[in-house]
C-alpha atoms as a printed R data frame, in Angstrom:
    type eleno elety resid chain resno       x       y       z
1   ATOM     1    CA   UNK     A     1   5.704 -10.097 -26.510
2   ATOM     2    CA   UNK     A     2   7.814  -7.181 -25.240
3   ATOM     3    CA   UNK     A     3  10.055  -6.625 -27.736
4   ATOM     4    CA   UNK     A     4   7.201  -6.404 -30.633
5   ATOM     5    CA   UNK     A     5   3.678  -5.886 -28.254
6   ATOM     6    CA   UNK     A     6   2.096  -5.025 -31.843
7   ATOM     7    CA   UNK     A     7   3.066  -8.099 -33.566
8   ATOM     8    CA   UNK     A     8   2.137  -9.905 -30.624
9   ATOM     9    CA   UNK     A     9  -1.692  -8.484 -30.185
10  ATOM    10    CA   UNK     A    10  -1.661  -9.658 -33.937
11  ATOM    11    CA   UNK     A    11  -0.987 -13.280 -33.866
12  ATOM    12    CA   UNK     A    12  -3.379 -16.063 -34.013
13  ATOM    13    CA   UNK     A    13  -1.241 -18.293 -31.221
14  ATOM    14    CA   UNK     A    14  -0.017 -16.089 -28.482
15  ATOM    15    CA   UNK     A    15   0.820 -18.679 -26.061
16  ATOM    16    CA   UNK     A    16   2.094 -21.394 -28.196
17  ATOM    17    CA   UNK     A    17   5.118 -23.271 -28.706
18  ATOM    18    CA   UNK     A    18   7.926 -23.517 -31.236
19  ATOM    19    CA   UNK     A    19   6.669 -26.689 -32.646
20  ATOM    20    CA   UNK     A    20   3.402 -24.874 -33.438
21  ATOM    21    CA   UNK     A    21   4.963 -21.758 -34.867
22  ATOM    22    CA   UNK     A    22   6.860 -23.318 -38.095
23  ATOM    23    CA   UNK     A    23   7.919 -26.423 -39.016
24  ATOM    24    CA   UNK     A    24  11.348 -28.614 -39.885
25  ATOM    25    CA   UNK     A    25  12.028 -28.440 -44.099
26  ATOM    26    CA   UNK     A    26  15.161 -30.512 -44.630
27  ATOM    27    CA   UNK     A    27  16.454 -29.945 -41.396
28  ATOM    28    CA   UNK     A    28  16.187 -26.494 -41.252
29  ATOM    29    CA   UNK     A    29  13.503 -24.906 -39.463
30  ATOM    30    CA   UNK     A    30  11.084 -22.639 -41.324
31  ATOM    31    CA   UNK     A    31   8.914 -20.086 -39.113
32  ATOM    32    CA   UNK     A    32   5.379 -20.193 -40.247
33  ATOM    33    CA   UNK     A    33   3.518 -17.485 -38.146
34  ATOM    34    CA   UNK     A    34  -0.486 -17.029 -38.814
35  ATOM    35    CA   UNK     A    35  -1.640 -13.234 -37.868
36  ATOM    36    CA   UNK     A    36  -5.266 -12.693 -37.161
37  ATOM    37    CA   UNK     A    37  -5.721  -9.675 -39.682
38  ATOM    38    CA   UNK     A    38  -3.377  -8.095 -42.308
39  ATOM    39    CA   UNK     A    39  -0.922  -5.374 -41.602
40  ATOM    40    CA   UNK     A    40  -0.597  -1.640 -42.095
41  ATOM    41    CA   UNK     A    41   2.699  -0.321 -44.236
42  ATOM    42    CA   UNK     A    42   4.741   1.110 -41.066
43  ATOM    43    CA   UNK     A    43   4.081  -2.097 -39.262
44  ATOM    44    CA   UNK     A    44   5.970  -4.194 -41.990
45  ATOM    45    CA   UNK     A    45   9.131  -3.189 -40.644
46  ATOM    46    CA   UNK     A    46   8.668  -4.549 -37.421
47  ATOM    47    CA   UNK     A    47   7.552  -7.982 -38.922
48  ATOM    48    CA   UNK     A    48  11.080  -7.799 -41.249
49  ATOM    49    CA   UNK     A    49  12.803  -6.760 -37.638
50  ATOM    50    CA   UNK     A    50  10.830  -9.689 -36.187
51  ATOM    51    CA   UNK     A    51  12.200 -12.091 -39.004
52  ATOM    52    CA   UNK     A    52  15.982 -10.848 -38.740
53  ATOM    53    CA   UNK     A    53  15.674 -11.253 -35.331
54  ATOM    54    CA   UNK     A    54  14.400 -14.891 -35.436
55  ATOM    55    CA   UNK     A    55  17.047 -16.289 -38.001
56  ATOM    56    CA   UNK     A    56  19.458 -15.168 -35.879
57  ATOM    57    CA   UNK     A    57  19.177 -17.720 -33.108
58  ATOM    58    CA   UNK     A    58  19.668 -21.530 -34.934
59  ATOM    59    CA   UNK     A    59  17.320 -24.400 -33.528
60  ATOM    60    CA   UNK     A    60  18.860 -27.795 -32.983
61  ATOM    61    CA   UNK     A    61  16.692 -30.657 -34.566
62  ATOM    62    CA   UNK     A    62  17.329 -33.247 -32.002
63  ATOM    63    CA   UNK     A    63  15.693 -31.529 -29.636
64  ATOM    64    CA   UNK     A    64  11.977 -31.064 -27.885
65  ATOM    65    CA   UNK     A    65  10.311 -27.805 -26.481
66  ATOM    66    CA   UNK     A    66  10.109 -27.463 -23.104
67  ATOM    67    CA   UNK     A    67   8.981 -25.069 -20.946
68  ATOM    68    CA   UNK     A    68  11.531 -23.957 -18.622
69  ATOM    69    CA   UNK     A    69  11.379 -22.179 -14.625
70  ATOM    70    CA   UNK     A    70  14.144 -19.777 -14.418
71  ATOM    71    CA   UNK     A    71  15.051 -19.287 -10.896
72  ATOM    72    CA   UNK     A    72  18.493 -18.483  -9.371
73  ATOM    73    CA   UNK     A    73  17.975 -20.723  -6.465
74  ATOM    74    CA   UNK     A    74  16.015 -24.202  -8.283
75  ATOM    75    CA   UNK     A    75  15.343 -25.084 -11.811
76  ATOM    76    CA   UNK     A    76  11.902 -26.685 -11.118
77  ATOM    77    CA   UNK     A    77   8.673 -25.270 -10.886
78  ATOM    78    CA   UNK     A    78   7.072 -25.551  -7.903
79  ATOM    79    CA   UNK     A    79   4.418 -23.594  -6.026
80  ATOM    80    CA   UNK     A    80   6.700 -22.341  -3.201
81  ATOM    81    CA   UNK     A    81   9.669 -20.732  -5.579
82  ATOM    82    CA   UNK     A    82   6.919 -19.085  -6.911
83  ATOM    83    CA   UNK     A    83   5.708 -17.328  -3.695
84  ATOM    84    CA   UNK     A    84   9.193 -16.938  -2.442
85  ATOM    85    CA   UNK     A    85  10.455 -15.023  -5.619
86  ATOM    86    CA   UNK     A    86   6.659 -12.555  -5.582
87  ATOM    87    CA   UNK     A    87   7.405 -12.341  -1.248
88  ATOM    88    CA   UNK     A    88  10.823 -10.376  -2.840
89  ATOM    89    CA   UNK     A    89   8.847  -7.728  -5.468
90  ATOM    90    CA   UNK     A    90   7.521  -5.781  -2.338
91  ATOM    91    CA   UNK     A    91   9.256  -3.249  -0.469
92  ATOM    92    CA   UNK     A    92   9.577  -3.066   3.255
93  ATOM    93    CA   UNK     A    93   8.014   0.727   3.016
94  ATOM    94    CA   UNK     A    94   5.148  -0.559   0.859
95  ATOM    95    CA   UNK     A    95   4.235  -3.240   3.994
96  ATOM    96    CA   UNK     A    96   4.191  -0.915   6.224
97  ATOM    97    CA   UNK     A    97   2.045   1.589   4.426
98  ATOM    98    CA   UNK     A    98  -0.217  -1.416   3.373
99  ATOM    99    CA   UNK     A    99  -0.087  -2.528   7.395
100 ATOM   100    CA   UNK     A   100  -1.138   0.565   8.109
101 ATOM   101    CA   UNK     A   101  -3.830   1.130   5.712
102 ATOM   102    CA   UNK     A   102  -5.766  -1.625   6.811
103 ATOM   103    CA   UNK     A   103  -5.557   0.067  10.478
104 ATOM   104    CA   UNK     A   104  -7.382   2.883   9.153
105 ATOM   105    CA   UNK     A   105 -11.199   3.438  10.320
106 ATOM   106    CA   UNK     A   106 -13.090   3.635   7.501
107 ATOM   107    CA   UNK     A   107 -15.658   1.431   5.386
108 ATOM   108    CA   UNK     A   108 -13.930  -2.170   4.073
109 ATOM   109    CA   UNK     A   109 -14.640  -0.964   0.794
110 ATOM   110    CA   UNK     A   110 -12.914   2.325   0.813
111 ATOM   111    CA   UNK     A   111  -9.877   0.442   2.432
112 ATOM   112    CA   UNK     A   112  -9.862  -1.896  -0.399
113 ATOM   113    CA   UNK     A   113 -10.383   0.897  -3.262
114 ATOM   114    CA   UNK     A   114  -6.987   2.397  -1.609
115 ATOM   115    CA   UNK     A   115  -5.209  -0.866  -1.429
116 ATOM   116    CA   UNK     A   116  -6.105  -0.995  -5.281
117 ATOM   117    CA   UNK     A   117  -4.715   1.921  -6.021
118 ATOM   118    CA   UNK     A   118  -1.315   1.572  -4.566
119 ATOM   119    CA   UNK     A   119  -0.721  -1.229  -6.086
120 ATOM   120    CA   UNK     A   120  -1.920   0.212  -9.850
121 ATOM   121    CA   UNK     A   121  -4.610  -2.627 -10.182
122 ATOM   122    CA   UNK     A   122  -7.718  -0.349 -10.499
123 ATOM   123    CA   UNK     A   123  -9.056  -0.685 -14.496
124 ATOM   124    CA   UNK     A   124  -8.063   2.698 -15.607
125 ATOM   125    CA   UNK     A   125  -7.780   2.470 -19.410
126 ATOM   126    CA   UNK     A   126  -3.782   2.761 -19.341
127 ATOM   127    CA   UNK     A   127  -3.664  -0.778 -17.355
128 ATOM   128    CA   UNK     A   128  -6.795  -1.840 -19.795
129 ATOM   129    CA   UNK     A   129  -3.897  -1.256 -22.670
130 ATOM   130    CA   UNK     A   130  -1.358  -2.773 -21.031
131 ATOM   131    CA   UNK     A   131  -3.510  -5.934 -20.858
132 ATOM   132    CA   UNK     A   132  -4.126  -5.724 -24.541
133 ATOM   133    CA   UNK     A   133  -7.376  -4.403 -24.313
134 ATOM   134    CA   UNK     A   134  -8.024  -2.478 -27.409
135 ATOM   135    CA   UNK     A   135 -10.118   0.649 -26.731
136 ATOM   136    CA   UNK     A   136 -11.704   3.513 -28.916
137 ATOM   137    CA   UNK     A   137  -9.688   5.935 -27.109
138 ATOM   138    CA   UNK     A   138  -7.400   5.558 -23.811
139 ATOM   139    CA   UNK     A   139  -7.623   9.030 -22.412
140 ATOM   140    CA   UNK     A   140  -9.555  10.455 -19.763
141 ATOM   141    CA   UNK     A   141 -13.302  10.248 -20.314
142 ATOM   142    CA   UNK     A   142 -13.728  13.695 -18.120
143 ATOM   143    CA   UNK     A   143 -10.619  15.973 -19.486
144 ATOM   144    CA   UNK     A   144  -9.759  14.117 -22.953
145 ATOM   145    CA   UNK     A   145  -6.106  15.846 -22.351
146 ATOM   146    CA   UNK     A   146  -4.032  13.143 -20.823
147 ATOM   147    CA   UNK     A   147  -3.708   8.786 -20.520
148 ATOM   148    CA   UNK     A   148  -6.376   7.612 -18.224
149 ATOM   149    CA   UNK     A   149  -3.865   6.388 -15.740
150 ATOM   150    CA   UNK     A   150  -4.296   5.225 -11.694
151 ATOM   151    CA   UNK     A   151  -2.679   8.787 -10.607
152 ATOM   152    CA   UNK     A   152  -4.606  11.153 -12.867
153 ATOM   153    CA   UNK     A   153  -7.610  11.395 -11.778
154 ATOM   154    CA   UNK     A   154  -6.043  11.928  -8.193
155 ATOM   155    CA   UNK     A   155  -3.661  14.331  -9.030
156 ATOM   156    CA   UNK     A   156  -3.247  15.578 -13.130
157 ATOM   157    CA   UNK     A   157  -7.222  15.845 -14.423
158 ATOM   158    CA   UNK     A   158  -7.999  19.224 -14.863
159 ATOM   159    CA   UNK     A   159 -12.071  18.443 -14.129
160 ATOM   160    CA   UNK     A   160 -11.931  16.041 -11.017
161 ATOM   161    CA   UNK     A   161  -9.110  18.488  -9.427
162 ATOM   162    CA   UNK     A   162 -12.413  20.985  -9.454
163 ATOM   163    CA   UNK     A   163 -14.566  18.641  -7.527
């Protein structure tokens, strides 16, 4: 998904497993991968790429998929390692800034809004693209210059900066 975002927006089973993605011919896997629409020229190379990239790595025919939790501390799944590792993404600064925000007098939903914003969750159309959302265009609806991103309306568009 990271490596090739494009080929990944393409394919008919995003989430699915090796088993589902090919098949075993003579035991030696072959990678059947269904796209939802056909490609352009210049994104060829990336399925080629994709392809060299896959033969590379050899699958063993004895055994199953399985999904698999990679944690430092446990190998298992569980609720609780799942907290504990997200409790470890924020930074001391950013709770007390998000401490203090909520301190603030002013309306719940301005408070909110702000809380939004710091943490980049606010549907701009860069994060709508980042979720795969395919849009006509992804820059600013006021300016047309620049990404629609969670800092530039604030700070970068040359029309809201006038207002």
């Amino acid at each position: 998904m990271y490596r090739y975002p494009r080929l990944y927006l393409n394919a008919k089973l995003r989430q699915a497993t090796l088993s589902e993605l090919g098949k075993w011919i003579q035991n030696r896997w072959e990678w059947i991968i269904e796209w939802r629409c056909d490609w352009f020229g210049w994104e060829k190379s990336q399925i080629i790429e994709l392809r060299q990239h896959l033969t590379q790595n050899t699958l063993n025919f004895q055994n199953e998929d399985e999904w698999l939790w990679k944690d430092e501390e446990i190998e298992q799944y569980s609720i609780k390692s799942t907290y504990k590792k997200l409790q470890n993404t924020f930074k001391t600064e950013d709770l007390e800034l998000y401490s203090l925000l909520w301190k603030v007098k002013a309306l719940l939903s301005a408070q909110h809004f702000t809380w939004r914003v710091f943490l980049d969750r606010i549907a701009t159309k860069e994060n709508l693209r980042k979720r795969r959302v395919m849009l006509e265009s992804y820059l600013c609806p006021m300016c047309g210059s620049m990404e629609e991103s969670t800092n530039h309306p604030f700070f970068t568009c040359k029309i809201t900066g006038i207002v």
